[in-house]
TILOFI-653364 format. One record per atom (N, C-alpha, C): residue number from 1; residue in one letter; atom name; x, y, z. Coordinates in nm, 3 decimals, always signed. Atoms other than C-alpha are relative to their C-alpha. Layout:
! TILOFI-653364
<r seq="NUM" type="a" atom="CA" px="X" py="Y" pz="Z"/>
...
This chain:
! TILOFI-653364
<r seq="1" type="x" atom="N" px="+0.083" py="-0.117" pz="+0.000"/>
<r seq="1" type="x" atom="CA" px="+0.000" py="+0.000" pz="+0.000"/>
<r seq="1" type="x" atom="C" px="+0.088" py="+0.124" pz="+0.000"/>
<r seq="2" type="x" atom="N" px="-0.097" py="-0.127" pz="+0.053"/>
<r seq="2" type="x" atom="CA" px="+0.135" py="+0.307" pz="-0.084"/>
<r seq="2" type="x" atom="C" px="-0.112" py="+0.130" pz="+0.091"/>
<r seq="3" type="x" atom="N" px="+0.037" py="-0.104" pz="-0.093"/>
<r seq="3" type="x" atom="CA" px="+0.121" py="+0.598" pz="+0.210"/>
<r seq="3" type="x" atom="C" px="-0.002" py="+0.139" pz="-0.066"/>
<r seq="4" type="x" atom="N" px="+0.051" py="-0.121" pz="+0.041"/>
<r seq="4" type="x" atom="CA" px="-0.047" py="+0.917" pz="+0.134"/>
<r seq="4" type="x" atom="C" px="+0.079" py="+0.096" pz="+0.107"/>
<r seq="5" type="x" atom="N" px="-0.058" py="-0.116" pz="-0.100"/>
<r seq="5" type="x" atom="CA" px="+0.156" py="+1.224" pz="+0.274"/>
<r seq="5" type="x" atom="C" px="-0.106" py="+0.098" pz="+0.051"/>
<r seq="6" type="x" atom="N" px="+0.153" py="-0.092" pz="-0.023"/>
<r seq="6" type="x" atom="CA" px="-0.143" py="+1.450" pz="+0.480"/>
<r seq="6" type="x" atom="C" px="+0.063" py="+0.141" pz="-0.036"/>
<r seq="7" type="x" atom="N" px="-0.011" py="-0.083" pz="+0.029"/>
<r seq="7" type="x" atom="CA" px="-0.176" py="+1.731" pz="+0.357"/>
<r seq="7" type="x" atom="C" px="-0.140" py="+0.109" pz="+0.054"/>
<r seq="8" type="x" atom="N" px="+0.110" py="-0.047" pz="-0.071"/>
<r seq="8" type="x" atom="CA" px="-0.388" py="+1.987" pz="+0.521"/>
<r seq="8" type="x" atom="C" px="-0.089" py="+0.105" pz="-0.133"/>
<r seq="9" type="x" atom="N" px="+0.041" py="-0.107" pz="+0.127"/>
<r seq="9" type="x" atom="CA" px="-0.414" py="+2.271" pz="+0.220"/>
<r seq="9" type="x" atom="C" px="+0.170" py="+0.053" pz="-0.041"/>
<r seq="10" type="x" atom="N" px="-0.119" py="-0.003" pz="+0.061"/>
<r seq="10" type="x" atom="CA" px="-0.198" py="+2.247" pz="-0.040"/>
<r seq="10" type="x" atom="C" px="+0.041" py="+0.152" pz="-0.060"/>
<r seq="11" type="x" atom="N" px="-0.001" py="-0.184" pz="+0.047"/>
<r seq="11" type="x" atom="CA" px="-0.295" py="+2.668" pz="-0.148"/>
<r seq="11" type="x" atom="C" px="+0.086" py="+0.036" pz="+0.146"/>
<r seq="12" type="x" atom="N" px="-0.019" py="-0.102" pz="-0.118"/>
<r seq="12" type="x" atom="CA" px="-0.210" py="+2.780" pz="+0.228"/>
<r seq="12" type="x" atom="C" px="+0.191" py="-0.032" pz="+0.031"/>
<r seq="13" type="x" atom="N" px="-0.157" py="+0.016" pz="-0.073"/>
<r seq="13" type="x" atom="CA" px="+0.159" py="+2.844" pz="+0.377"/>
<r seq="13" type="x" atom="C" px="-0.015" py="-0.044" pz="+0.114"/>
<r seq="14" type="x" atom="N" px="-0.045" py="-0.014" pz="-0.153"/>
<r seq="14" type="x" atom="CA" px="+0.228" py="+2.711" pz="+0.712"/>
<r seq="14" type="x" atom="C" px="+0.009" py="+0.130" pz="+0.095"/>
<r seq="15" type="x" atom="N" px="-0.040" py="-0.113" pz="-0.024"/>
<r seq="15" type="x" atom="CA" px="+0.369" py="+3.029" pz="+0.772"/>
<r seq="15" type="x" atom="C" px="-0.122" py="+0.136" pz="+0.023"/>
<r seq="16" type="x" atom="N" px="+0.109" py="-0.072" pz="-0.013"/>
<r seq="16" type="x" atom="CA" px="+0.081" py="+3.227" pz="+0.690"/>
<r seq="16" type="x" atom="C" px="-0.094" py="-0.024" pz="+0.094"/>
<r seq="17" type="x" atom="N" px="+0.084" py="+0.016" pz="-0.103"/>
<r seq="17" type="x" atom="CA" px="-0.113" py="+3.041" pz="+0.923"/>
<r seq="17" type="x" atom="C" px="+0.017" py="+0.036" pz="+0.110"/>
<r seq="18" type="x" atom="N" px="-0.111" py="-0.048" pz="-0.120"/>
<r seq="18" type="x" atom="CA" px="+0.137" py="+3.098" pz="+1.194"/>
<r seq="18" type="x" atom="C" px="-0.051" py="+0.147" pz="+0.039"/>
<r seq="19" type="x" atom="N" px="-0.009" py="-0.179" pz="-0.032"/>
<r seq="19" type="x" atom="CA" px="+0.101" py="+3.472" pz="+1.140"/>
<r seq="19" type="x" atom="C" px="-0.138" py="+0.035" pz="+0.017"/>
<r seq="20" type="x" atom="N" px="+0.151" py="-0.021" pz="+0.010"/>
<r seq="20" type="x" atom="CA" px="-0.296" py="+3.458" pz="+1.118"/>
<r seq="20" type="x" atom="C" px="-0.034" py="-0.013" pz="+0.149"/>
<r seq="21" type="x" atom="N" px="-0.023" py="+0.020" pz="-0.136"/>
<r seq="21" type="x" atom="CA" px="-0.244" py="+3.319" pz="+1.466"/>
<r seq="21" type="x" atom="C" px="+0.000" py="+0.075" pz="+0.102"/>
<r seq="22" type="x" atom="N" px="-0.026" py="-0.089" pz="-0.075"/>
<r seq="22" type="x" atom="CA" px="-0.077" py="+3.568" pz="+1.619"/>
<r seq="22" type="x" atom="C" px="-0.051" py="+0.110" pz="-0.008"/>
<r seq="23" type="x" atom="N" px="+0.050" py="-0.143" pz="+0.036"/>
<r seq="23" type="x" atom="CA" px="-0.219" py="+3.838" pz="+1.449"/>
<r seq="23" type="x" atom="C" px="-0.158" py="-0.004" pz="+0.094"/>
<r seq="24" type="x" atom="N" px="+0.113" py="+0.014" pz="-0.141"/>
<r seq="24" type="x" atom="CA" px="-0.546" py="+3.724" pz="+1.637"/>
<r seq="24" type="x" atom="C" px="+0.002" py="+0.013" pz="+0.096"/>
<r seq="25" type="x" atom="N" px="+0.008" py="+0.018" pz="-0.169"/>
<r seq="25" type="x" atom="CA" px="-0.434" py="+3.673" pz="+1.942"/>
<r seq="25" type="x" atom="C" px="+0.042" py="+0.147" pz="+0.028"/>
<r seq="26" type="x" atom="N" px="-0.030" py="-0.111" pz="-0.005"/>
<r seq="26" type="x" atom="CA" px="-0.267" py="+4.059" pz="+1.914"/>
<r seq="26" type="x" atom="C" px="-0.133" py="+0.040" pz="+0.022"/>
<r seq="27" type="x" atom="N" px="+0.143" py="-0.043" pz="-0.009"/>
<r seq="27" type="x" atom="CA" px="-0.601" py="+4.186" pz="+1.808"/>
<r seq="27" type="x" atom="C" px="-0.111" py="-0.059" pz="+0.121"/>
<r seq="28" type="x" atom="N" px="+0.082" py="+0.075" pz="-0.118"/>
<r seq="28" type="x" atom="CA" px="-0.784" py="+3.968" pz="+2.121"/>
<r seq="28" type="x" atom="C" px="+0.055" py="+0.093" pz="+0.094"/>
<r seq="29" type="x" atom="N" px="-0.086" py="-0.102" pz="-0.144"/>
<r seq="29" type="x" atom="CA" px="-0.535" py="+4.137" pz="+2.342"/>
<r seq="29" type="x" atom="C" px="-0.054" py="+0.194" pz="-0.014"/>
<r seq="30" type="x" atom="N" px="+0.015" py="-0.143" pz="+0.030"/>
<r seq="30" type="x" atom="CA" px="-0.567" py="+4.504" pz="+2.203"/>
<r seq="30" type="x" atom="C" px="-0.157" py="-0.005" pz="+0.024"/>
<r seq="31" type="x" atom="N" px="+0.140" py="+0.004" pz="-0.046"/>
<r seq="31" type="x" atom="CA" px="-0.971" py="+4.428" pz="+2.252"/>
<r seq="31" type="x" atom="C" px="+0.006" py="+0.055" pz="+0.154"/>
<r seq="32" type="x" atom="N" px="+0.023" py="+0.009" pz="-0.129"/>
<r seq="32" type="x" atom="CA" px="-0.927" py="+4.376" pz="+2.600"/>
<r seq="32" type="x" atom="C" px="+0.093" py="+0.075" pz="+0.100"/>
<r seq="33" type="x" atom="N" px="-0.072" py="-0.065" pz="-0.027"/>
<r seq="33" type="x" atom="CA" px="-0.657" py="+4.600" pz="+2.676"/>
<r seq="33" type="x" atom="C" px="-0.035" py="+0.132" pz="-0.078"/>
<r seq="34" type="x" atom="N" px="+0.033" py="-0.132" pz="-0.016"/>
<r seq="34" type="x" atom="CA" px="-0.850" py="+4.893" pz="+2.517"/>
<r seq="34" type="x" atom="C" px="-0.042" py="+0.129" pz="+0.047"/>
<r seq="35" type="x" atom="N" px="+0.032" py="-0.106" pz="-0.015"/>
<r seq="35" type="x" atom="CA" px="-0.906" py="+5.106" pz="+2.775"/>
<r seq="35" type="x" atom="C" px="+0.120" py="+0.052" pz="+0.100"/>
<r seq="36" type="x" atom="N" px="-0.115" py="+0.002" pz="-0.111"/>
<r seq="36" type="x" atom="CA" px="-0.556" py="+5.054" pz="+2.953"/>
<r seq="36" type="x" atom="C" px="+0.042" py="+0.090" pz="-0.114"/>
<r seq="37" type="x" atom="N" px="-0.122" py="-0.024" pz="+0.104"/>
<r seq="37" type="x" atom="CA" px="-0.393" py="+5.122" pz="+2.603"/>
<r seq="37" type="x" atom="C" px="-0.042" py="+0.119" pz="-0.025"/>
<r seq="38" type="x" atom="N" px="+0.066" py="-0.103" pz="+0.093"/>
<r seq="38" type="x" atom="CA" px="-0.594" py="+5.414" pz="+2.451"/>
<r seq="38" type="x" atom="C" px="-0.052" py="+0.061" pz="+0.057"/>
<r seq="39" type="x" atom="N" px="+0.104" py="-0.095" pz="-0.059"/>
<r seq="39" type="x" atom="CA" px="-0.823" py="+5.585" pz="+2.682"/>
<r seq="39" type="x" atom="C" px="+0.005" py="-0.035" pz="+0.186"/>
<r seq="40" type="x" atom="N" px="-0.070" py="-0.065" pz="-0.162"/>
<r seq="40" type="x" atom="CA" px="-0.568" py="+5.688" pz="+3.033"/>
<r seq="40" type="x" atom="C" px="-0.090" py="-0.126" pz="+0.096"/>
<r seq="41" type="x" atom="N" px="+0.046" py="+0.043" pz="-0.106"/>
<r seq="41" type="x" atom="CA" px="-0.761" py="+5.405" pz="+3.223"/>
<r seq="41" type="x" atom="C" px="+0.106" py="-0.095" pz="+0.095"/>
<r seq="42" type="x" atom="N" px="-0.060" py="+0.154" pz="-0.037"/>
<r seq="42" type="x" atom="CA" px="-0.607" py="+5.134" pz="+3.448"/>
<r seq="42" type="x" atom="C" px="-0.118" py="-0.118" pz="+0.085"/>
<r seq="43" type="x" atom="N" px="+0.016" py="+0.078" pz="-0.055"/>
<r seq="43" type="x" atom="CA" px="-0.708" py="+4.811" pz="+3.586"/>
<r seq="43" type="x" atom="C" px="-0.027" py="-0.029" pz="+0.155"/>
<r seq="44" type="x" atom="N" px="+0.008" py="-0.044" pz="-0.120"/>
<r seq="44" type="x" atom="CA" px="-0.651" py="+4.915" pz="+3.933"/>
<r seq="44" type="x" atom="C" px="-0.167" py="+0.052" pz="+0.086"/>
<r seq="45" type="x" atom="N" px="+0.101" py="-0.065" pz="-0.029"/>
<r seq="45" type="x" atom="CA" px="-0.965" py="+5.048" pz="+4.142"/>
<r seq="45" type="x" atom="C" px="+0.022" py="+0.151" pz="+0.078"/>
<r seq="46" type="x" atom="N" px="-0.064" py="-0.127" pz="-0.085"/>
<r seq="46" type="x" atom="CA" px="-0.823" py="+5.337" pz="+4.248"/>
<r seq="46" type="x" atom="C" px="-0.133" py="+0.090" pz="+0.043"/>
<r seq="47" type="x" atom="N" px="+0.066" py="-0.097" pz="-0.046"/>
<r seq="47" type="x" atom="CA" px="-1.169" py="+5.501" pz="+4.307"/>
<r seq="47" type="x" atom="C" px="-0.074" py="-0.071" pz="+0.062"/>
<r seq="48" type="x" atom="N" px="+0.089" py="+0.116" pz="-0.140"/>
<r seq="48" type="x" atom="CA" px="-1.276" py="+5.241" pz="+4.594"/>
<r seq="48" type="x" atom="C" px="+0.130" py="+0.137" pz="+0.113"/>
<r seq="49" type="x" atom="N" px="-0.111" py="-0.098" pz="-0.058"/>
<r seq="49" type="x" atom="CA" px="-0.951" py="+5.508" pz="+4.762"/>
<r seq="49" type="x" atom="C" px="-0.106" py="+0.085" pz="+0.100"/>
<r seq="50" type="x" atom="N" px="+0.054" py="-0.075" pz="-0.106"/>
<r seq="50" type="x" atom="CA" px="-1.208" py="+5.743" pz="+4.846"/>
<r seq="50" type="x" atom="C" px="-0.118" py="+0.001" pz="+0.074"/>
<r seq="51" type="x" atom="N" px="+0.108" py="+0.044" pz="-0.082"/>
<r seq="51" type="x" atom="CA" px="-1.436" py="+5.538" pz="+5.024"/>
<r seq="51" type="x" atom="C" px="+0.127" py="+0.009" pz="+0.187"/>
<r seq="52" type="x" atom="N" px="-0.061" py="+0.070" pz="-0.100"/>
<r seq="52" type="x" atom="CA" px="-1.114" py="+5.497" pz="+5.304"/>
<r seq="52" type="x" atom="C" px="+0.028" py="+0.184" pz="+0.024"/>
<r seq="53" type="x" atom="N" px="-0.050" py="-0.098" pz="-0.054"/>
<r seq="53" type="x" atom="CA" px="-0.938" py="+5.793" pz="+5.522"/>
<r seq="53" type="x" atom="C" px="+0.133" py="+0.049" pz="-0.060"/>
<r seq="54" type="x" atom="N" px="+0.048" py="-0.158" pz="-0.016"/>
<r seq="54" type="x" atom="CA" px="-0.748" py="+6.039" pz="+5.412"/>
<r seq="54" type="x" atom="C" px="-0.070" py="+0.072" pz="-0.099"/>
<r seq="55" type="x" atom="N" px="+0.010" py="-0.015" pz="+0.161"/>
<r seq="55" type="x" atom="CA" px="-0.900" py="+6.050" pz="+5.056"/>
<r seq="55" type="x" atom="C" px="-0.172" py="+0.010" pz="+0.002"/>
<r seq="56" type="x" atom="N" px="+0.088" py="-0.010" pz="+0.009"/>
<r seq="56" type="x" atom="CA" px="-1.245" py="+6.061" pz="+5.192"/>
<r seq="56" type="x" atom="C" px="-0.094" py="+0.138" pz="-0.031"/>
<r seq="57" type="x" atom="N" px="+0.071" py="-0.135" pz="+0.042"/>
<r seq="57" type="x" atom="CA" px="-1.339" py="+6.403" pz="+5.239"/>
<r seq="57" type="x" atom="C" px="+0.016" py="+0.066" pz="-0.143"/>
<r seq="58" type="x" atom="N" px="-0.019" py="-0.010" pz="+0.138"/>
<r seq="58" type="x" atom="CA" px="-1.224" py="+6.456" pz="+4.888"/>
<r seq="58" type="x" atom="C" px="-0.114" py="-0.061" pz="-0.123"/>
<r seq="59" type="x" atom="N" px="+0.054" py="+0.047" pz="+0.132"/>
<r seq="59" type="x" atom="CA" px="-1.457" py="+6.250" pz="+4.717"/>
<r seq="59" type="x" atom="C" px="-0.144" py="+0.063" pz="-0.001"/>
<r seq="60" type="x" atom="N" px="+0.135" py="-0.091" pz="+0.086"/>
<r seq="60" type="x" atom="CA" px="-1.747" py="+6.359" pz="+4.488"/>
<r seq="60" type="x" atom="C" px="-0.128" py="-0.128" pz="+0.032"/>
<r seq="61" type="x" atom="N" px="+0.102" py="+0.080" pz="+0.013"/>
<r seq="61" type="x" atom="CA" px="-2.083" py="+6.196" pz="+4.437"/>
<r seq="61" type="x" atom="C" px="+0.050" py="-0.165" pz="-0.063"/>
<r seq="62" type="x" atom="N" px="-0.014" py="+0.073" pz="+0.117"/>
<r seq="62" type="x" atom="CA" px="-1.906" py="+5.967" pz="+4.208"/>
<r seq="62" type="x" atom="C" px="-0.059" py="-0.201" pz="+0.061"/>
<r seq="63" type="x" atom="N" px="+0.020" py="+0.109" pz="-0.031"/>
<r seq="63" type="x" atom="CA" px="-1.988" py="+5.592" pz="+4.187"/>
<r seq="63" type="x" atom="C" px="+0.127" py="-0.086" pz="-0.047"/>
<r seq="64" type="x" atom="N" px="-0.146" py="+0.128" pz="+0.003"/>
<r seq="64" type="x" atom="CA" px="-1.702" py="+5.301" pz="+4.284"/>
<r seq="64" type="x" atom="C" px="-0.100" py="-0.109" pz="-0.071"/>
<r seq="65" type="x" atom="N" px="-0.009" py="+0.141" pz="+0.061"/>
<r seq="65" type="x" atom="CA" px="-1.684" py="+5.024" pz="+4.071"/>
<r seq="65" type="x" atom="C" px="-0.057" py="-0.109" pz="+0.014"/>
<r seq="66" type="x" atom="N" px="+0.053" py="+0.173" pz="-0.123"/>
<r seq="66" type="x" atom="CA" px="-1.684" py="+4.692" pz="+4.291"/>
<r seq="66" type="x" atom="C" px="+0.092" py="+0.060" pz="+0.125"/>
<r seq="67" type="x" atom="N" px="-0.063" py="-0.038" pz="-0.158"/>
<r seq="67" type="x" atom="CA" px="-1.586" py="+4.780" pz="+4.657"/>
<r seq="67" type="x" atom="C" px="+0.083" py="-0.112" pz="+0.033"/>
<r seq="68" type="x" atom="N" px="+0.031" py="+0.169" pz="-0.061"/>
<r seq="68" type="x" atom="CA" px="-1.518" py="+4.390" pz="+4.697"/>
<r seq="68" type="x" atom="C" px="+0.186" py="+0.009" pz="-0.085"/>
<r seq="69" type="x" atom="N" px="-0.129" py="-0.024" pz="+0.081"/>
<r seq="69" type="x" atom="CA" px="-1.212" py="+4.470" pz="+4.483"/>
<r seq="69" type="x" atom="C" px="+0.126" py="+0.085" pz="+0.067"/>
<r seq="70" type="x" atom="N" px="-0.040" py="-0.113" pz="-0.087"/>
<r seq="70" type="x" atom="CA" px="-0.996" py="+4.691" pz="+4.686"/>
<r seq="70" type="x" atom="C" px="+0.169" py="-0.037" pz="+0.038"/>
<r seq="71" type="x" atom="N" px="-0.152" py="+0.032" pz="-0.031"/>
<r seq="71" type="x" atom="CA" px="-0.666" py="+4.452" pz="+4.749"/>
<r seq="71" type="x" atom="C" px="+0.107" py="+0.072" pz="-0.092"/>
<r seq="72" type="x" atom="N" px="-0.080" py="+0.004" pz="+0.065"/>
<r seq="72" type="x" atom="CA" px="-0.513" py="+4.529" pz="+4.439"/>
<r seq="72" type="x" atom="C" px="+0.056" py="+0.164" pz="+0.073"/>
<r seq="73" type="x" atom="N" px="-0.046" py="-0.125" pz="-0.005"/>
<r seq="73" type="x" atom="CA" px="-0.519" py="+4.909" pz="+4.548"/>
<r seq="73" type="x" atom="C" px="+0.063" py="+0.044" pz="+0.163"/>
<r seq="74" type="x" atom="N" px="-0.045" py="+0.002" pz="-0.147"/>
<r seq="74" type="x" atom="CA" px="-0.464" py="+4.864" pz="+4.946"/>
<r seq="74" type="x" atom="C" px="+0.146" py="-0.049" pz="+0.050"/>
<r seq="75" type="x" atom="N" px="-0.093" py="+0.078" pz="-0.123"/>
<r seq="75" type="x" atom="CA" px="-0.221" py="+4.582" pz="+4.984"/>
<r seq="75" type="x" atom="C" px="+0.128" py="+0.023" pz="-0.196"/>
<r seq="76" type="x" atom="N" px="-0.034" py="+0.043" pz="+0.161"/>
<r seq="76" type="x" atom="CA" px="-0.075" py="+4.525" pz="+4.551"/>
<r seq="76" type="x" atom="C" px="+0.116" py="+0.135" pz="+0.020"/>
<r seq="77" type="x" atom="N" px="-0.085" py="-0.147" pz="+0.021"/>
<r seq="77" type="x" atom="CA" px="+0.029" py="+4.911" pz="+4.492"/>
<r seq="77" type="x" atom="C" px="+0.070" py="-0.010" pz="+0.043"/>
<r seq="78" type="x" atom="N" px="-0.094" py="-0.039" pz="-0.131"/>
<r seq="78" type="x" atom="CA" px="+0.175" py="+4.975" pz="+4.792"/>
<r seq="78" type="x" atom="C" px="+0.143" py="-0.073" pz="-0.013"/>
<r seq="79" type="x" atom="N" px="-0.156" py="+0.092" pz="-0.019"/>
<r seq="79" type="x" atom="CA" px="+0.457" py="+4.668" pz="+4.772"/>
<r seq="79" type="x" atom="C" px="+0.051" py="+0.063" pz="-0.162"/>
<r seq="80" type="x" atom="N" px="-0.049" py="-0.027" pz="+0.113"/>
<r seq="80" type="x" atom="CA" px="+0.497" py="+4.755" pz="+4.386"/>
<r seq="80" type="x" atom="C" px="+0.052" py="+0.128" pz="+0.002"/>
<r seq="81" type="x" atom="N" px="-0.029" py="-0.115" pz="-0.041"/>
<r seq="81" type="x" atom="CA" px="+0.551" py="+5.102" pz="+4.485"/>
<r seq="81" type="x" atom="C" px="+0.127" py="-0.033" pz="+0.075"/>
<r seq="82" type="x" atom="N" px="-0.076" py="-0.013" pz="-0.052"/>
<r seq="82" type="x" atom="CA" px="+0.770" py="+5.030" pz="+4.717"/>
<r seq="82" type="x" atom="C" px="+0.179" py="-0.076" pz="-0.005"/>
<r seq="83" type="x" atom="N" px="-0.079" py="+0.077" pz="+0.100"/>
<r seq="83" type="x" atom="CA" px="+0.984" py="+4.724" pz="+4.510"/>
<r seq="83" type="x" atom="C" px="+0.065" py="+0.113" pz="-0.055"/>
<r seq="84" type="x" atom="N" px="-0.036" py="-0.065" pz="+0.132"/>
<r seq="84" type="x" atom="CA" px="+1.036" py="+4.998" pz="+4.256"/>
<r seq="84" type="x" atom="C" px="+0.088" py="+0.125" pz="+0.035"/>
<r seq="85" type="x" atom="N" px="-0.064" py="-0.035" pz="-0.065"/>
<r seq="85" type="x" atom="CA" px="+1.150" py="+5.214" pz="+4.503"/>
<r seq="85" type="x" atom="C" px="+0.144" py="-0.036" pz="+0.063"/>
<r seq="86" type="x" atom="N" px="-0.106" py="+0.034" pz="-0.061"/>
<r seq="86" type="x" atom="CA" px="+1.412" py="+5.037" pz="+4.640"/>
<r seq="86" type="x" atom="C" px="+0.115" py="-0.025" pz="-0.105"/>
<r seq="87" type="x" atom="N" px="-0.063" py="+0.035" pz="+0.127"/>
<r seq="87" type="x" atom="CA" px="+1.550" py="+4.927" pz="+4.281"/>
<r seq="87" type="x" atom="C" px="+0.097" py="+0.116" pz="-0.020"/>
<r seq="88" type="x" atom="N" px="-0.054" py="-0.127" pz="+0.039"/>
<r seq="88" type="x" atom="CA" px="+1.586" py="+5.252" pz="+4.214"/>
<r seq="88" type="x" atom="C" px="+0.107" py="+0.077" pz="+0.043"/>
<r seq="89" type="x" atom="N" px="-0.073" py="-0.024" pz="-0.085"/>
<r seq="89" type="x" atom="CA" px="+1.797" py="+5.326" pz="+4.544"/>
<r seq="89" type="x" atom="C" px="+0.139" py="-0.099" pz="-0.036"/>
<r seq="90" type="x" atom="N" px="-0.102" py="+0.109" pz="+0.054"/>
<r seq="90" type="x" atom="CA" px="+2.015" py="+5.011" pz="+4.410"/>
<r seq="90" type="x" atom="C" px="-0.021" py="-0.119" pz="+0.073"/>
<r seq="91" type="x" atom="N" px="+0.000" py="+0.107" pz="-0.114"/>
<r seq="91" type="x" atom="CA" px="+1.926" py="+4.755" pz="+4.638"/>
<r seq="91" type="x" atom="C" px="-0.102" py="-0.066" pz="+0.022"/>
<r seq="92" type="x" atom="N" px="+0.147" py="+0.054" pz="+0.003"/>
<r seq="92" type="x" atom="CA" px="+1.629" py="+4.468" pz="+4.669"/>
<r seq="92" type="x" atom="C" px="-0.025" py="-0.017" pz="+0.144"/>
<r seq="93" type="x" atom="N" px="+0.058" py="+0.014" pz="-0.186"/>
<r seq="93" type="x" atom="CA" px="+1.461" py="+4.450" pz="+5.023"/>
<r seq="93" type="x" atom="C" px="-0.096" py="-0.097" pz="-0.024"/>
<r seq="94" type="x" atom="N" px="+0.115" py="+0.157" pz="-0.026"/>
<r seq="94" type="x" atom="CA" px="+1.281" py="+4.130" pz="+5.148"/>
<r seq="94" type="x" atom="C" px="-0.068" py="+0.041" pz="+0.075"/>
<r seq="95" type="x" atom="N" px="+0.058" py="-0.044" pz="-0.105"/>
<r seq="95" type="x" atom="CA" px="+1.151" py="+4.351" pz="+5.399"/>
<r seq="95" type="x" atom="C" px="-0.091" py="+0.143" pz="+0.004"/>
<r seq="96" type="x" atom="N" px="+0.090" py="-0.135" pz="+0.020"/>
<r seq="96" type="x" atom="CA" px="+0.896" py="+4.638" pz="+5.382"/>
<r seq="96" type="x" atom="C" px="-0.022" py="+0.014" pz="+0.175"/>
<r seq="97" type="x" atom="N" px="-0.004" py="-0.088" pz="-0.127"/>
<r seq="97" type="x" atom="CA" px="+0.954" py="+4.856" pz="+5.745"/>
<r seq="97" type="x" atom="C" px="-0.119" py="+0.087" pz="-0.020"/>
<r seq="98" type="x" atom="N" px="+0.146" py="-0.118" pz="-0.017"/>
<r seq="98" type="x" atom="CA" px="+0.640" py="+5.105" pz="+5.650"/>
<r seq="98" type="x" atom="C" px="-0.105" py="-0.032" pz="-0.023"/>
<r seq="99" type="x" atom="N" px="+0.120" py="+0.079" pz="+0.042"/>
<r seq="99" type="x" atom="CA" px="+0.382" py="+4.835" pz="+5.614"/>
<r seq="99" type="x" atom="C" px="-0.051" py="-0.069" pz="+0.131"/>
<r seq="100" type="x" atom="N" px="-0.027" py="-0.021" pz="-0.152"/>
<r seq="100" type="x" atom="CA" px="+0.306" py="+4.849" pz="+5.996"/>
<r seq="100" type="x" atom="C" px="+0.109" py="-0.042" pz="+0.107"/>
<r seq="101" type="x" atom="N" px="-0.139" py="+0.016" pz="-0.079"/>
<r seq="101" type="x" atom="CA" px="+0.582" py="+4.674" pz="+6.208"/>
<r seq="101" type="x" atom="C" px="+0.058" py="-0.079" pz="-0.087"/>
<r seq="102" type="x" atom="N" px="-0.136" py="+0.070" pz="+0.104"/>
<r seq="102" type="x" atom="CA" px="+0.745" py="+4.513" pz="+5.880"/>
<r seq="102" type="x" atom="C" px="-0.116" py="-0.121" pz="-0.069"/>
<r seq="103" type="x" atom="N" px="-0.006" py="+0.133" pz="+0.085"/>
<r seq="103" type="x" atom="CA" px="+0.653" py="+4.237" pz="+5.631"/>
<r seq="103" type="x" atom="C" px="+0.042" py="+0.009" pz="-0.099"/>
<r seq="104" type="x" atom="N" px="-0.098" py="+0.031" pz="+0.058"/>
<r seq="104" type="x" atom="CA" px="+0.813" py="+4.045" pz="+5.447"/>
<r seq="104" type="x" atom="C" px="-0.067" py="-0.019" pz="-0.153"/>
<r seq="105" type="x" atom="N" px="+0.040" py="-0.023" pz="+0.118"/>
<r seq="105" type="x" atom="CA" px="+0.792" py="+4.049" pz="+5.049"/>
<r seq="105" type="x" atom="C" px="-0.020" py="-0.093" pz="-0.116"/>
């Protein structure tokens, strides 16, 4: 018996498919990353902030988000903030001292 080589489509490139691929998955991403990328927003909840002290008397009528959401901007920031900080000084710390009597990172 004589073996048939598979052939999926003998018009298409490999290659082209490859790139049809990615080019999707770009475009999926840029979907869902359109309001980080294009229109100043972030991900963050930063306006659950002025439900807490000292940022309260500041706030407007406005309406928060999801309240239920709140780590990224309480506990997240804060260490990334403060990582980026230390980098910058030259030096990595396992230890965050201004995160009440210390923890570790």
């Amino acid at each position: 018996m004589k073996r048939k080589d598979r052939v999926l489509h003998p018009d298409r490139n490999p290659k082209w498919n490859s790139f049809l691929a990615v080019l999707f998955l770009l475009l999926l991403s840029i979907i869902f990353f359109y309001p980080v990328l294009l229109c100043n927003r972030t991900f963050y909840a930063f306006d659950n902030l002025f439900r807490d002290l000292p940022w309260s008397p500041s706030a407007t009528d406005a309406f928060t988000g999801n309240s239920l959401i709140t780590d990224p901007v309480h506990q997240l920031y804060p260490f990334y903030h403060f990582i980026i900080h230390s980098f910058k000084k030259g030096f990595l710390s396992f230890w965050n001292p201004d995160y009440f009597c210390g923890f570790t990172l």
